[in-house]
N, C-alpha and C positions, 0 to 999 in steps of 0.2 A: 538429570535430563538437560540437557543442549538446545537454548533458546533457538529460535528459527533465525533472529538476529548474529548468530555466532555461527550455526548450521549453512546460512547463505554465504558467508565470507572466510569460510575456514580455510577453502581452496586459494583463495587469493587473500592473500596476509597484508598485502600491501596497501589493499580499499582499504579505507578508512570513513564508513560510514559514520555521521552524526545523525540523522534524523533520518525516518521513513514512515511508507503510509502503504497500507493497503488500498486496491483500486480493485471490487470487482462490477465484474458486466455481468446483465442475466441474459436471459433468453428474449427479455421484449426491451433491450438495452436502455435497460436503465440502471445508472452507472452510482454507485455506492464507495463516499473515498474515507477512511477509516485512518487516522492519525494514529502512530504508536508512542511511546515513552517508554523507557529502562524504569522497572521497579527498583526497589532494593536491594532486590538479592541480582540485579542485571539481568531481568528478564524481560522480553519485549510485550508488553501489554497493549490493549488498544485502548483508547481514551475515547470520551462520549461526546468529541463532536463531530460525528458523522455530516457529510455534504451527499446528499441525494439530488442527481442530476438528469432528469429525463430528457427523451429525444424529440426532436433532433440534436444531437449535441455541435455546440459549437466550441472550438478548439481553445477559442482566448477564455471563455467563462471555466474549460475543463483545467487552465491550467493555472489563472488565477486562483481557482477553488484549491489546487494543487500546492501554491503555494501558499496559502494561507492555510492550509491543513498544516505544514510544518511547522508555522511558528507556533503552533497548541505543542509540540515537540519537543519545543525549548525549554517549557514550561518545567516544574517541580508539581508533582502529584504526590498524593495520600493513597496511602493501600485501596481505602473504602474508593475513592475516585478512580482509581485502575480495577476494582473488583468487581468490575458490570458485565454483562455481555451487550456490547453495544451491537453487535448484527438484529439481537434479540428486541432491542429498545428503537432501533431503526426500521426494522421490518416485521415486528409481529412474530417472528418465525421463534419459536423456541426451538427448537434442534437445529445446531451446526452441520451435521449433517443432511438432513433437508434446505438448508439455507444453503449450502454449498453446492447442491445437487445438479442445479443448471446456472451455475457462475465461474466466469473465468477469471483468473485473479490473478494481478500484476505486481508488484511492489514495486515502487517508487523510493526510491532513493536518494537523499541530498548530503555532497561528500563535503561539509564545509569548509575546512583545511584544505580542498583542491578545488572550489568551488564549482562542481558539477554534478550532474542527478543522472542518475544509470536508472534502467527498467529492468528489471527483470520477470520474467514470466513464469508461471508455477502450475503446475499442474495435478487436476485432482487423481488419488486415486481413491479407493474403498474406504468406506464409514466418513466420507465427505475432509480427509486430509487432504492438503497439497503438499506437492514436494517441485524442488526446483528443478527445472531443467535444465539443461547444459547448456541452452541456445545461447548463443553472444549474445551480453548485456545493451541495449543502446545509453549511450552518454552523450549527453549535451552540456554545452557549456553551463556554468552558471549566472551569466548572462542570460540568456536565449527571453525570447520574448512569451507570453503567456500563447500565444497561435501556437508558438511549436511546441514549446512544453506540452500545451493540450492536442497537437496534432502525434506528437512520439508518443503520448499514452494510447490513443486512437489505433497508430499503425502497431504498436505491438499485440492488441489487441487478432489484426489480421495478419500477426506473423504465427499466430499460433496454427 
């Protein structure tokens, strides 16, 4: 099986992502950002420190949070430490399916080697999976200040 990590970039061979994080919105927006890690066998897992952001949101706290979700990224993790469900341990919800139910969900990107963060947006379909859409990626510098980074996660949210 074909990590979502490999699934998202197989089309463009040239990204070279190093870190990414989950970013979804629910329905009374309140915004959930989920750091990943490569296991061992290279598979994209989510790690257990979730940042739970309610509204109103403000753009510098969404993209601070943003980057400091990545440096959990850089980290080295143990099987038992990747083998959580953190949507589950963040919001009560035992089923991914019902957890996905009414949440939009972005991935966040940071290309180290080019240093800049693309968004990309994913969309659900049946039994609560996403799948990527086609839409042009946004990339920002890796510079960019925490406003924008937290304003890009914001506007792709309303590009969906």
């Amino acid at each position: 099986m074909m990590s979502i990590f490999k699934r998202l970039f197989r089309k463009n061979k040239s990204c070279n992502v190093s870190y990414s994080v989950k970013a979804y919105l629910d329905k009374n927006n309140e915004l959930l950002i989920i750091p990943h890690a490569l296991d061992q066998d290279g598979l994209l897992r989510d790690i257990n420190f979730p940042t739970k952001l309610s509204p109103p949101h403000n753009p510098a706290i969404i993209g601070s949070s943003l980057k400091n979700s990545f440096l959990f990224s850089k980290k080295d993790y143990t099987f038992d430490e990747l083998n959580v469900q953190v949507f589950t341990l963040a919001t009560g919800i035992k089923s991914y399916s019902k957890f996905s139910r009414d949440r939009q969900l972005v991935m966040v990107m940071f290309d180290e080697p080019n240093q800049s963060y693309s968004f990309a947006i994913w969309r659900r379909v049946n039994k609560g999976a996403y799948i990527s859409t086609d839409e042009p990626s946004t990339i920002l510098s890796g510079d960019v200040s925490d406003i924008e980074l937290g304003q890009a996660l914001l506007n792709s949210y309303l590009s969906k």
